[in-house]
C-alpha positions as CSV (number, residue, x, y, z in Angstrom):
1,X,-72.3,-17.7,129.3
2,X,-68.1,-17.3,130.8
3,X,-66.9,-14.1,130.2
4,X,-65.8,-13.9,126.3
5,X,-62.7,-12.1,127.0
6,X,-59.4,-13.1,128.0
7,X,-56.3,-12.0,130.6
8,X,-54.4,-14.1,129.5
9,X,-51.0,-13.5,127.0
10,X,-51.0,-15.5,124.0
11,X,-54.1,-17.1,124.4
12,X,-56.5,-16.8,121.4
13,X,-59.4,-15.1,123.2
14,X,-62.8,-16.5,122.7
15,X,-63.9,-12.4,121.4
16,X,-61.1,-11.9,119.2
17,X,-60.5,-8.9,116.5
18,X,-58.7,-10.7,113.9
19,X,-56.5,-8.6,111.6
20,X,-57.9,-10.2,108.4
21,X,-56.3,-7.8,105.7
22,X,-52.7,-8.0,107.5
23,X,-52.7,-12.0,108.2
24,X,-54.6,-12.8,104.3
25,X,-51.3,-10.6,102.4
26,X,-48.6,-12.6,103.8
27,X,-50.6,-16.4,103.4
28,X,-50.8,-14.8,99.8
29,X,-46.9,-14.0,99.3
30,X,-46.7,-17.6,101.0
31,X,-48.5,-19.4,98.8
32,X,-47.4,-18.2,95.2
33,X,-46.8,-20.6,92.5
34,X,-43.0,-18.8,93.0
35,X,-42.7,-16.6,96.3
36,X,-41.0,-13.3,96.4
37,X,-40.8,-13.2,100.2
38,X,-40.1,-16.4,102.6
39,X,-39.8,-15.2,105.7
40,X,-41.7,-12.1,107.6
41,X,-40.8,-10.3,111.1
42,X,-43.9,-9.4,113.4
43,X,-43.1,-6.8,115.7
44,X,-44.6,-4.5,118.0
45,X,-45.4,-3.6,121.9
46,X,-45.7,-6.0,124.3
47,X,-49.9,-6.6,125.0
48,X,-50.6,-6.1,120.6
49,X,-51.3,-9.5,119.4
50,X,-48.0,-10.6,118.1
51,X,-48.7,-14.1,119.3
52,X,-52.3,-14.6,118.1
53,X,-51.5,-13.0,114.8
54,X,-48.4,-15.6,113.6
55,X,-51.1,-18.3,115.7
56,X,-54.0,-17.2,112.8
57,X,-51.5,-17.0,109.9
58,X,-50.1,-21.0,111.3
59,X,-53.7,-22.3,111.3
60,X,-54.6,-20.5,108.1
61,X,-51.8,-22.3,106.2
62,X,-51.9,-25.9,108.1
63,X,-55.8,-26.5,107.0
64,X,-54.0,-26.6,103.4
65,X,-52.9,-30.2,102.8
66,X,-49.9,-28.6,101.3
67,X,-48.3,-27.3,104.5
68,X,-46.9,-28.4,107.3
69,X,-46.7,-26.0,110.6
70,X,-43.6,-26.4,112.7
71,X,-43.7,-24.1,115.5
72,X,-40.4,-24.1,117.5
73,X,-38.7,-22.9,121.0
74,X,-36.5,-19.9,120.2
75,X,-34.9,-21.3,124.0
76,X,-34.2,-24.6,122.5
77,X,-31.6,-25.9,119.7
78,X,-33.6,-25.0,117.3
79,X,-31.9,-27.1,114.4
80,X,-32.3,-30.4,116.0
81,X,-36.0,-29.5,117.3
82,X,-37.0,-28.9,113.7
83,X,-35.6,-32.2,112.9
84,X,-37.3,-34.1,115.7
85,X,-40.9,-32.1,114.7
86,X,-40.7,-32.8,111.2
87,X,-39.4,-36.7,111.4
88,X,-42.9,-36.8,114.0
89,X,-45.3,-36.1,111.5
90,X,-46.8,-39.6,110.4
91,X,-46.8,-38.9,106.5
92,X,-43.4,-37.1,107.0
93,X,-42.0,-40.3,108.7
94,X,-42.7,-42.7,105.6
95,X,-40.9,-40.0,102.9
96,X,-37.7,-39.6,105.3
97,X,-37.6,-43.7,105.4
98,X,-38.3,-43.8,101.6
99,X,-34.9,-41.8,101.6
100,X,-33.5,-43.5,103.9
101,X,-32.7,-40.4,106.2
102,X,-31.2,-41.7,109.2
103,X,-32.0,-39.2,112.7
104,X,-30.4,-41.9,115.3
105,X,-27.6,-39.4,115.5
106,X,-29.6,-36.7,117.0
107,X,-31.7,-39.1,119.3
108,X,-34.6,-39.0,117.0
109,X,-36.7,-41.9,115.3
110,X,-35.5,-45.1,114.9
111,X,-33.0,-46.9,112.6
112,X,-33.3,-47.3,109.5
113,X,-32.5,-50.4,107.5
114,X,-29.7,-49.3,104.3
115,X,-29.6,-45.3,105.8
116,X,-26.5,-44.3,107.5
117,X,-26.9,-42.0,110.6
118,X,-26.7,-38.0,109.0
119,X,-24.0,-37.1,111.8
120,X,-24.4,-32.9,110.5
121,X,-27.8,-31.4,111.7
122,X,-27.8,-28.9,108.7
123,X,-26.8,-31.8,106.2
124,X,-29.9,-33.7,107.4
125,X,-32.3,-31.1,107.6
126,X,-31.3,-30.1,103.7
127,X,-32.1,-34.1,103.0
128,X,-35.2,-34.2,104.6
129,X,-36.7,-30.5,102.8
130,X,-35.3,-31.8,99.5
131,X,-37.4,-35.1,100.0
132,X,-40.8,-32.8,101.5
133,X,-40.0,-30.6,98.2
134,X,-40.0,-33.9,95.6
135,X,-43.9,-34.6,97.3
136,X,-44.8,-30.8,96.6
137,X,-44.9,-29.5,100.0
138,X,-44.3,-26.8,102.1
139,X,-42.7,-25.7,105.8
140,X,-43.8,-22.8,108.0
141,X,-42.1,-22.4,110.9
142,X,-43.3,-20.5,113.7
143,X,-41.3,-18.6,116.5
144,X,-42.4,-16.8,119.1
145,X,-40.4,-14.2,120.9
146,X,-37.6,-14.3,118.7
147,X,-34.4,-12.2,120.3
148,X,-30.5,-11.9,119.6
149,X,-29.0,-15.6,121.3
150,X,-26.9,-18.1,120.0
151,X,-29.5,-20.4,119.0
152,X,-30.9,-17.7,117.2
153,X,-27.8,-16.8,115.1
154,X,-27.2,-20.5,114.4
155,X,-30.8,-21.1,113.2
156,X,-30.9,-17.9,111.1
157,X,-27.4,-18.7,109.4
158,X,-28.6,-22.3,108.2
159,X,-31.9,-20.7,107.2
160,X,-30.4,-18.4,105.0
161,X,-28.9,-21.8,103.1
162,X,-31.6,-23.4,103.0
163,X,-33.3,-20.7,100.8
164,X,-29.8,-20.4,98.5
165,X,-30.6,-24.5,98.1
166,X,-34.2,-23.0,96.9
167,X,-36.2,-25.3,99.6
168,X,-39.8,-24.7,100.5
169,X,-39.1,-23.7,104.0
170,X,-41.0,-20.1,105.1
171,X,-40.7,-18.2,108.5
172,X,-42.4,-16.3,110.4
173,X,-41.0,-14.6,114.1
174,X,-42.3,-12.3,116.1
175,X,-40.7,-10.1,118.3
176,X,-40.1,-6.7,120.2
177,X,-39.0,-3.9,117.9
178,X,-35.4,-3.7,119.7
179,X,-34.8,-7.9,120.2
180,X,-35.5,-8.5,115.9
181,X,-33.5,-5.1,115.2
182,X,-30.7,-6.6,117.3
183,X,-30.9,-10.0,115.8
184,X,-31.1,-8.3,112.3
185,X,-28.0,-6.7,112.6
186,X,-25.7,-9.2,114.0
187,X,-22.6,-10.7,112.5
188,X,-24.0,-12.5,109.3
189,X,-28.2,-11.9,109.4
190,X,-27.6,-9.4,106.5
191,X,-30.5,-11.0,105.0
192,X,-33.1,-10.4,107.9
193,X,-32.3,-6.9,106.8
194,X,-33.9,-7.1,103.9
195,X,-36.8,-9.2,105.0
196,X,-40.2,-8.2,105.8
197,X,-41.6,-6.8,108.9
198,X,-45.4,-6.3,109.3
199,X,-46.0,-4.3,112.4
200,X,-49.0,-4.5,114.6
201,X,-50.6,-1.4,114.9
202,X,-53.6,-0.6,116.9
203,X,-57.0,-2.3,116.3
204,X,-59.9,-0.1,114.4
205,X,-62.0,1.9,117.6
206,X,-65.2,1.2,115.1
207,X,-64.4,-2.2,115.3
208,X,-64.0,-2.4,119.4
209,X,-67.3,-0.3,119.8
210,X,-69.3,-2.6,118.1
211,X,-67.8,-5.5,119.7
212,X,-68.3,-4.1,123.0
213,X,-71.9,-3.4,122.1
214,X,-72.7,-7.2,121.2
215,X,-70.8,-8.9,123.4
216,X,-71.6,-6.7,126.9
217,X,-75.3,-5.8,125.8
218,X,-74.6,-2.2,126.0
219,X,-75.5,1.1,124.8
220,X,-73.9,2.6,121.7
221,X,-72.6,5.5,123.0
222,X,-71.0,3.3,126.3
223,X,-69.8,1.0,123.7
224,X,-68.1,4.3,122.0
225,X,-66.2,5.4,125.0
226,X,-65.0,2.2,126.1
227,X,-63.7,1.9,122.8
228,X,-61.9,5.1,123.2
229,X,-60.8,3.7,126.6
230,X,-58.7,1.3,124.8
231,X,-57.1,3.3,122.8
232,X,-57.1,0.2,119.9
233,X,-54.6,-1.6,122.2
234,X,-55.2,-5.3,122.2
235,X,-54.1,-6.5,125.5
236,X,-56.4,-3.2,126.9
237,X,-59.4,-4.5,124.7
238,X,-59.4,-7.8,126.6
239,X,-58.8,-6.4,129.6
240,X,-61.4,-3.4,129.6
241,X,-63.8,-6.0,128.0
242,X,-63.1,-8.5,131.0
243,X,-63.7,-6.3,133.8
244,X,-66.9,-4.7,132.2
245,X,-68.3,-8.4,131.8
246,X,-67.6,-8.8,135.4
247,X,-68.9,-5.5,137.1
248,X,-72.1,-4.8,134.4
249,X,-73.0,-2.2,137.2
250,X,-70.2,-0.4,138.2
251,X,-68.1,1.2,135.6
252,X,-65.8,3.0,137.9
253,X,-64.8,-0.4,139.8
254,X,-64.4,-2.1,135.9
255,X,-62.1,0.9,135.0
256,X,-60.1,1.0,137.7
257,X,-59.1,-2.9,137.9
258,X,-58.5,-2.9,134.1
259,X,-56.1,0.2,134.9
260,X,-54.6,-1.6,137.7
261,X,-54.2,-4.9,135.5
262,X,-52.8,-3.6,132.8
263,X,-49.9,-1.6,134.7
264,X,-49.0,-4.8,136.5
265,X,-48.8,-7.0,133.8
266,X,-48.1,-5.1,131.0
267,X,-47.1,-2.0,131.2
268,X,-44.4,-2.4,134.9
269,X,-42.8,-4.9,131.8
270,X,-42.5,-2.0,129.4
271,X,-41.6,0.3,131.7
272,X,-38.1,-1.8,132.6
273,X,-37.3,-2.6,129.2
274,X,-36.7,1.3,128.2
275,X,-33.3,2.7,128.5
276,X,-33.4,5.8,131.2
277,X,-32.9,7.9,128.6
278,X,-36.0,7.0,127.2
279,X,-37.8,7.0,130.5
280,X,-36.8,10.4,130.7
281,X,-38.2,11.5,127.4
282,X,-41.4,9.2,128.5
283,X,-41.8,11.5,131.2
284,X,-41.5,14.9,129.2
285,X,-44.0,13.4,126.4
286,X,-46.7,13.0,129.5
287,X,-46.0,16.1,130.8
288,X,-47.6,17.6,127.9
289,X,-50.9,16.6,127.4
290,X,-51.2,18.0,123.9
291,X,-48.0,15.9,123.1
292,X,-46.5,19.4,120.8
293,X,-43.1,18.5,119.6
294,X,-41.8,21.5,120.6
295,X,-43.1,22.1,124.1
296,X,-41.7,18.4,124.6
297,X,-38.3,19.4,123.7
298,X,-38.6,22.4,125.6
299,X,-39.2,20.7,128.9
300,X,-36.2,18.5,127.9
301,X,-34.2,21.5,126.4
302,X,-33.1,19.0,123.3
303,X,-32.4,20.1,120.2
304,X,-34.5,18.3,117.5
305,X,-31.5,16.5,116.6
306,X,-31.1,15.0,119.9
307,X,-35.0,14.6,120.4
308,X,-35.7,12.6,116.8
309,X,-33.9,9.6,118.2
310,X,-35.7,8.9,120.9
311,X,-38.9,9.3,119.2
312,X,-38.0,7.5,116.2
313,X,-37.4,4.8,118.7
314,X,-40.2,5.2,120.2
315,X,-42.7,4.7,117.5
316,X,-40.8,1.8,116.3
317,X,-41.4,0.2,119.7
318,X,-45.4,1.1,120.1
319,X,-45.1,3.7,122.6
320,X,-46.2,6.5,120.8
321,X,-47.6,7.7,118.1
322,X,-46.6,10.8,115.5
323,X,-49.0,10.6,112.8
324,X,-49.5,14.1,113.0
325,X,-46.7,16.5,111.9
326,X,-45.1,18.2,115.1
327,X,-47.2,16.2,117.7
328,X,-47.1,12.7,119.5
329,X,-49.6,10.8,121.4
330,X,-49.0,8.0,123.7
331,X,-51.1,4.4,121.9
332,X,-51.4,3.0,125.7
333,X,-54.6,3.9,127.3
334,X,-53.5,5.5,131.2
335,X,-49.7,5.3,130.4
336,X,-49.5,9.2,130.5
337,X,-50.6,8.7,134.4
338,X,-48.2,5.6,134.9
339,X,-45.5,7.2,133.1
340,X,-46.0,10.4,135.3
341,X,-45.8,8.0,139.1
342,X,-42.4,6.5,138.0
């Protein structure tokens, strides 16, 4: 048997904890008779799932003949690639040419005998959701990795009209916590504000342990402390699980190369992405192994006024942790350590 577990970023693993309750509410809101929500905003750290989780959600929805999955390039124009994925579907094609929707514009299809070429993207995608709506179907599109760009903007803005023209077109993005809260408040995404987020928070250590104990043909108690290892974070449950597949005998040798992995392709990532201000508060939080508030602030000599901030900011991103009043806690296994080297 391969190993079970995966290195690689985005790539449903072949052992995968699937975050059944989280994925199952929004295919519910999605699949009302009359939706309250359309869209939803994935966030979290880099390394939790964001990918695989919308991936789940898309698959969920596309094995109901109802829906069709469109999952797009937030680096391409996104307006004229929803265009050419939608005219590509086979059952798709025959309603746009019962309508006589035109693409040859854009460069997409071919002509169509009695259809003028649609010459405005946004007109034409508005005719051909009107025409999947009359057949009693539904879009999801997919993005991955969503951040504040122009294509961005422009997609979002002729979003938002297609949901005031009451079309059956739902989204879902994912995203880190700062890249969707920039995009949310730009010029004109007023009503990303109000849309919403599910963030991915760590994965049940109960869960892990007995994974770990199937799947590597350990002990319980083993099982137990590599779970704790992980901290619930995905990216360190492949990783941990990857490296104890391949060194069954050596522990030490599995732990250190999982260490070593996840600092140089996760966490080196995270590191750069923080502000120095941030860095610097990083810092103070592993200095203090029993992450108190206060000691924290002391090392910093901020006020809590000028410490809340930064670790508001910080939970939002996936860094840390305060679900205990006056304390913190780091959800990245060995990023104390890492933190403390920089």
């Amino acid at each position: 048997m391969s190993n079970p577990y995966t290195l690689v970023f985005g790539q449903p693993p072949v052992e995968n904890i699937e975050r059944t309750a989280q994925a199952e509410r929004i295919v519910s809101e999605f699949c009302q008779e009359r939706p309250s929500n359309y869209i939803n905003l994935i966030t979290g750290i880099r390394g939790c799932g964001k990918t695989v989780f919308i991936t789940e959600i898309a698959e969920r929805l596309r094995r109901r003949k109802e829906w069709i999955v469109v999952n797009l390039n937030p680096k391409r124009d996104l307006l004229v690639s929803l265009a050419a994925k939608l005219e590509s579907d086979a059952a798709l094609r025959r309603i746009f040419k019962e309508a006589e929707i035109n693409l040859q514009a854009f460069g997409i299809g071919i002509g169509i005998k009695g259809g003028y070429p649609v010459s405005d993207i946004e007109e034409a995608l508005t005719r051909m959701l009107q025409s999947i709506k009359k057949h009693g179907k539904r879009v999801l599109i997919t993005i991955d990795e969503a951040s504040n760009t122009k294509e961005m903007r422009i997609f979002a803005s002729s979003y938002q009209i297609f949901l005031r023209e009451r079309l059956p077109v739902f989204l879902l993005m994912t995203g880190l916590f700062k890249n969707i809260d920039r995009l949310r408040n730009a010029d004109g995404m007023t009503f990303l504000e109000r849309a919403p987020r599910t963030r991915l928070s760590s994965l049940d250590l109960t869960v892990i342990s007995v994974r770990y104990k199937e799947t590597l043909g350990i002990g319980e108690d083993k099982a137990i402390h590599l779970a704790h290892m992980t901290k619930g974070y995905p990216f360190a449950f492949q990783t941990i699980g990857y490296f104890t597949w391949e060194n069954p005998d050596d522990p030490e040798k599995a732990a250190a190369e999982a260490k070593e992995y996840l600092i140089e392709f996760a966490y080196n990532k995270i590191w750069s992405e923080l502000s120095g201000k941030d860095r610097e508060v990083v810092r103070a939080i592993a200095q203090v192994p029993s992450g108190e508030i206060f000691q924290i602030r002391k090392a910093l000599d901020y006020t809590s006024n000028q410490f809340n901030p930064y670790r508001d900011r910080l939970i939002k991103s996936g860094i840390i942790t305060g679900e205990e009043s006056g304390l913190v806690e780091f959800t990245l296994p060995f990023f104390d350590a890492f933190a403390l080297k920089k």
